[in-house]
N, C-alpha and C positions, 0 to 999 in steps of 0.2 A: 882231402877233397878229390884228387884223384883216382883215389877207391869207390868213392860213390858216383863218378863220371865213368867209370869204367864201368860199373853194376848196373849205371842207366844205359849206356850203350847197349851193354850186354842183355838188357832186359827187352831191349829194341826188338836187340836184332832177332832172339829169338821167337819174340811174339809175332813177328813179318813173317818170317818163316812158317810160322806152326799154322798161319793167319791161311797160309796159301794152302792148303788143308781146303778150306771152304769153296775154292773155284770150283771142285768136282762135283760139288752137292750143289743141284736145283734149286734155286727162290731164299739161299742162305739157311738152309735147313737146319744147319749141324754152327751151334757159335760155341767160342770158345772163348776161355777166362783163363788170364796164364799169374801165377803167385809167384816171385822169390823169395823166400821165406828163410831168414839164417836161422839156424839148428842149435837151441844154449842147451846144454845139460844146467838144471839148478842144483842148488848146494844138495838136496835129498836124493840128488840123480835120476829125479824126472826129466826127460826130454821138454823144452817147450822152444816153440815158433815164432820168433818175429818178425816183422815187414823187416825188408832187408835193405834199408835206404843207403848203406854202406857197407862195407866189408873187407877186411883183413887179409893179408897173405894167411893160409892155415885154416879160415873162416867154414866151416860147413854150410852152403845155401843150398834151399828144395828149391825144384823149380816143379809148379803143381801145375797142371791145363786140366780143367775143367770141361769137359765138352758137353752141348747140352742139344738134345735133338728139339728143337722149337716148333717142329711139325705134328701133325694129330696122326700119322703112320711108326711103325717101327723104321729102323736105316740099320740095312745088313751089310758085315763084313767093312766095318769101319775103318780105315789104316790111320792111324794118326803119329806124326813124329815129333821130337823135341831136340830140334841140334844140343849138343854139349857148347854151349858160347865160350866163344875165346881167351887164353890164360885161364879156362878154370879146366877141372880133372874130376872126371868122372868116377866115383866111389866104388860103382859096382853095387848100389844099393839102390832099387826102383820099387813101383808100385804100379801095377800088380808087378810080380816077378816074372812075367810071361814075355817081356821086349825082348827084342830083337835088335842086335847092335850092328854097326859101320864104322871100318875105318876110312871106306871112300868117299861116301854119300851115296852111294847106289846099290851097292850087294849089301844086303842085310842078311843076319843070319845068328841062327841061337847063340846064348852067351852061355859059357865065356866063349867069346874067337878064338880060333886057332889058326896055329901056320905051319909051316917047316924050316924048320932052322938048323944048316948041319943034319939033314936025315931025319930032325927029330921034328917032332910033333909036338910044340909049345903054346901057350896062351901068349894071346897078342897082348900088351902091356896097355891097363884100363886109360893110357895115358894118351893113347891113341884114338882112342874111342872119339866119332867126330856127332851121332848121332843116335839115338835112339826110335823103335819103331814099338808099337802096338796091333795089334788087330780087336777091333772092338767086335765080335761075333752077332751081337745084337745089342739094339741102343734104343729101346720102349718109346712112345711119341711122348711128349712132356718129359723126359727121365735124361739125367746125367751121368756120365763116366770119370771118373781122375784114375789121371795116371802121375806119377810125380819121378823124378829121379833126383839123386845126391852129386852134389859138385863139391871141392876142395878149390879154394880162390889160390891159384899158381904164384 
């Protein structure tokens, strides 16, 4: 039980977040559809997707946002983001591969991160990762974007 109160929390918090996305956009132009989805490998080792109404420490969940331009114009230069929700860890595995990560919530910047460690110039561990970014380039009127990223349940 308290794996699936943690997944509905987490499913909250992130969709508030990604929700605030929509205050920059005029008359609610741009709406948005967010999926947790747990990740099964079957026996023949196809990938398949379930709603993810619970989940496991080890668990693989998608988190998908859907975004959908509801206006009759195209909407340029989209930024759309999907925090990492809490106890879970970020794979390193997104859709498109084009995001942009944070470990503060404010500097975003290509993946993998890097830092300096001892002189050295290392990747920041996916473990940190607090948020993910996009830029949508162009979003057609009627037409949708997904972006998804992979979490590991801590």
């Amino acid at each position: 039980m308290k794996s699936f109160q943690f997944l509905r929390h987490a499913l909250i918090a992130t969709t508030v977040s990604a929700c605030l996305i929509n205050i920059s956009y005029a008359a609610d132009s741009l709406k948005m559809q967010l999926q947790a989805n747990k990740i099964v490998k079957t026996a023949d080792g196809k990938v398949s997707y379930i709603a993810a109404s619970n989940a496991q420490k080890g668990e693989t969940i998608q988190y998908r946002a859907t975004y959908t331009n509801v206006i009759d114009q195209s909407i340029n230069d989209v930024a759309v983001t999907l925090p990492i929700p809490t106890n879970m860890v970020f794979t390193g595995e997104t859709k498109p591969n084009s995001a942009q990560a944070t470990i503060d919530g404010k500097n975003y910047a290509d993946m993998p991160l890097m830092r300096k460690v001892d002189g050295k110039i290392v990747k920041v561990p996916l473990s940190e990762y607090k948020a993910l970014r996009w830029n949508i380039k162009l979003l057609p009127a009627n037409k949708s974007a997904d972006v998804s990223l992979n979490t590991t349940v801590n």
